[in-house]
C-alpha positions in Angstrom: 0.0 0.0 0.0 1.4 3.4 -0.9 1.3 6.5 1.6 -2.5 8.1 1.9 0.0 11.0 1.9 2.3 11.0 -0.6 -0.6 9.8 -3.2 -2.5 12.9 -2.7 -5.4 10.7 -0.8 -6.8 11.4 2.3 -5.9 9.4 5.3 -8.9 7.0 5.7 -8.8 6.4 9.9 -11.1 4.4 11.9 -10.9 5.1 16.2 -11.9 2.8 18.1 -12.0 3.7 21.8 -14.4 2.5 25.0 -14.8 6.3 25.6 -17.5 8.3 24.2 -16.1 11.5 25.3 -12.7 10.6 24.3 -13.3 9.7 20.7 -15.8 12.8 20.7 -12.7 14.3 21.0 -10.5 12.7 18.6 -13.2 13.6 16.1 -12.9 17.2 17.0 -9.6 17.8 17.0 -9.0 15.8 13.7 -11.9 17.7 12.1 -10.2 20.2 10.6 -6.5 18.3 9.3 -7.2 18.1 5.5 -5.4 14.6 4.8 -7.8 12.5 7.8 -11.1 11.6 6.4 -12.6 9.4 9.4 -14.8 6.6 8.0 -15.8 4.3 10.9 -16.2 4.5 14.7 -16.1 1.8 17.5 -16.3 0.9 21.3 -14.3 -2.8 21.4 -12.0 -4.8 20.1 -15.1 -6.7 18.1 -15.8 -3.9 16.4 -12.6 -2.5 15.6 -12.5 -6.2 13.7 -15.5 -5.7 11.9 -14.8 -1.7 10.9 -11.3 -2.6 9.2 -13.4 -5.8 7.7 -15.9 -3.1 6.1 -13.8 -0.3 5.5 -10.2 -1.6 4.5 -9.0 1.7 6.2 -5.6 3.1 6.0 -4.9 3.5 9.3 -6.9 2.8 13.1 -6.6 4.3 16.1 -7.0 1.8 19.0 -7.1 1.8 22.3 -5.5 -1.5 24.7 -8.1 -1.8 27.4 -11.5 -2.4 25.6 -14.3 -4.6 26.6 -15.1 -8.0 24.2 -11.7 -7.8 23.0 -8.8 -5.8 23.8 -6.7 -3.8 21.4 -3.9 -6.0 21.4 -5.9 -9.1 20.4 -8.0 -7.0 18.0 -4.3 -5.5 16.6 -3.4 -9.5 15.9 -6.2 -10.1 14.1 -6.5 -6.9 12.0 -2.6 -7.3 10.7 -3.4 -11.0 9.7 -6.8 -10.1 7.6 -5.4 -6.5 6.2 -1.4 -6.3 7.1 -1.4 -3.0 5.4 -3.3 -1.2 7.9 -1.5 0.5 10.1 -1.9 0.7 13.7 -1.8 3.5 15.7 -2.4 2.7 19.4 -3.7 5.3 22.1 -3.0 4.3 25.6 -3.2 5.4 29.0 -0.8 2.8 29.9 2.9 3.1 29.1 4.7 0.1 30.6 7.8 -1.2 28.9 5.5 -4.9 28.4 2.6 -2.8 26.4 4.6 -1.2 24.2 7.3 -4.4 23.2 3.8 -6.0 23.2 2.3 -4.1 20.6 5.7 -3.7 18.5 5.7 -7.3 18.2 2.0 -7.9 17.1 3.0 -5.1 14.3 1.4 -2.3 15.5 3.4 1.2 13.5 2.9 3.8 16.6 2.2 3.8 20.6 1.1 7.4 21.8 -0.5 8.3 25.3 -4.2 9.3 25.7 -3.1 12.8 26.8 -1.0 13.4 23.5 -1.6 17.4 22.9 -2.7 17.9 19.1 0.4 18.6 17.5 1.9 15.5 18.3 -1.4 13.2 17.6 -1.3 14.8 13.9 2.1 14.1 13.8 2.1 10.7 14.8 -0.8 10.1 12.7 1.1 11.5 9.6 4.3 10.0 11.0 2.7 6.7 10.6 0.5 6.9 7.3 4.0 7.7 5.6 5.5 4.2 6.7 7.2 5.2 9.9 7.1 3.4 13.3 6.2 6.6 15.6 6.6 6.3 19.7 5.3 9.1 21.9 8.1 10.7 24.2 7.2 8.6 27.2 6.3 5.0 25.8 10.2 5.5 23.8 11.4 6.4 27.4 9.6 2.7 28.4 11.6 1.4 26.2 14.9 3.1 26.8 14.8 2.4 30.6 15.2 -1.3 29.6 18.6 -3.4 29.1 16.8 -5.8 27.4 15.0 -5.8 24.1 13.5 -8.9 23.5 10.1 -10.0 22.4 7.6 -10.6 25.5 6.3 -14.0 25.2 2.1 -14.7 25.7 0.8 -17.6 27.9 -2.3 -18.6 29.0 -5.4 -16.3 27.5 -3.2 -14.2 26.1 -1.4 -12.9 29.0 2.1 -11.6 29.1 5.2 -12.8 31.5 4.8 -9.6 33.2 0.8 -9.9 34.3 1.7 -13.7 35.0 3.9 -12.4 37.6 1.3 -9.9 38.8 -1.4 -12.2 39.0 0.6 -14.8 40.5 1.5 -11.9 43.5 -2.4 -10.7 43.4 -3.3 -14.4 44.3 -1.1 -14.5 47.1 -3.2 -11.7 49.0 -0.6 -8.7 48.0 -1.8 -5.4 47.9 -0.7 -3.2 44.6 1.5 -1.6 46.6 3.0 -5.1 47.6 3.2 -6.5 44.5 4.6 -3.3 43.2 7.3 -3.3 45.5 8.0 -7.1 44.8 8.8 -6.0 41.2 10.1 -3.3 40.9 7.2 -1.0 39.4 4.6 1.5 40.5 1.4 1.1 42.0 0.0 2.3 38.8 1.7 0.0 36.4 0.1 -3.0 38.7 -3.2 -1.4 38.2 -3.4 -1.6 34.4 -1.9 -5.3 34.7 -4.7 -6.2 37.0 -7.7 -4.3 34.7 -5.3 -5.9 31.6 -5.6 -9.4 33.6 -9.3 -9.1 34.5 -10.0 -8.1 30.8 -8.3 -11.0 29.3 -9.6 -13.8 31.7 -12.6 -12.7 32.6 -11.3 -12.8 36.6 -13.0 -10.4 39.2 -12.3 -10.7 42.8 -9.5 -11.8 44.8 -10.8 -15.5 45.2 -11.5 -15.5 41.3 -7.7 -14.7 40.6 -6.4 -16.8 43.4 -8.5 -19.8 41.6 -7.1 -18.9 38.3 -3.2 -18.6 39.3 -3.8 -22.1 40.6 -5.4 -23.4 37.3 -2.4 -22.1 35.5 0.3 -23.2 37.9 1.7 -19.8 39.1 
């Protein structure tokens, strides 16, 4: 697929966010950038499937923490039906494991939720003219690692890193606890456990003791 910029096209862009307000605003702030032409809308990983399906789009914005389907598992399937697409994902999370996560599924850009304009059209055009575009913070993930290897997935999708969290959860730990225990902050452990409860469908404290013992962690 060539660039929807260099060919004189507009960018064809589907967002697909949980968040009313917050794709509301997307729309608004793209509204008036020349090259976007926004052709579909969704809530869920589901639909995000179903949008690229019907629309072949150039590009999707997608958020990670969605009900029915999370981004990354939506991300996975969208690059095997249209690898062409690019993804752009919009996170509130910026953990080292998301990003890696995402870069190995494919995906051509990781930006914050909070990204001013400038930088959201920027990434956005970054990324429809073939280049891999990382917000100042998710790069700074990246950089504060050693290591640079691909995270492996286990059980329901879940990464080393949330098998490690869960495993602390279903000891009793607090967040604080756990994030202690490895080296993270309270709110790194927080998006794990919604990422965890998300992907397996566990709620409570009993629920993710019982599962940690199914998977042998």
């Amino acid at each position: 697929m060539q660039s929807a910029i260099t060919d004189g096209n507009r960018i064809r862009l589907v967002i697909v966010d949980d968040h009313d307000l917050l794709r509301e605003g997307i729309r608004s702030r793209l509204a008036d950038v020349d090259c976007v032409d926004i052709v579909g809308e969704g809530c869920n990983g589901l639909q995000a499937v179903e949008l690229c399906r019907e629309f072949e789009p150039d590009m999707i914005l997608l958020d990670i923490s969605m009900p029915e389907m999370n981004g990354l598992e939506a991300a996975l399937i969208i690059k095997k039906m249209l690898p062409d697409t690019r993804i752009l994902f919009l996170s509130i999370y910026d953990s080292e494991e998301y990003v890696q996560e995402a870069l190995r599924i494919g995906a051509n850009g990781f930006v914050m939720k909070d990204v001013s304009k400038p930088e959201m059209i920027n990434a956005i055009r970054s990324v429809a003219l073939g280049a891999t575009y990382l917000g100042p913070q998710a790069a700074a993930s990246l950089a504060c690692k050693s290591s640079n290897r691909p995270m492996s997935t286990g059980h329901f999708g879940m990464t080393d890193r949330e098998k490690e969290v869960l495993s602390a959860l279903s000891k009793g730990m607090t967040n604080r606890q756990v994030a202690s225990l490895l080296d993270i902050s309270v709110r790194t452990v927080e998006s794990h456990r919604l990422s965890i409860r998300e992907k397996t469908g566990g709620g409570n404290a009993v629920a993710l003791a019982k599962l940690a013992t199914q998977l042998g962690l």
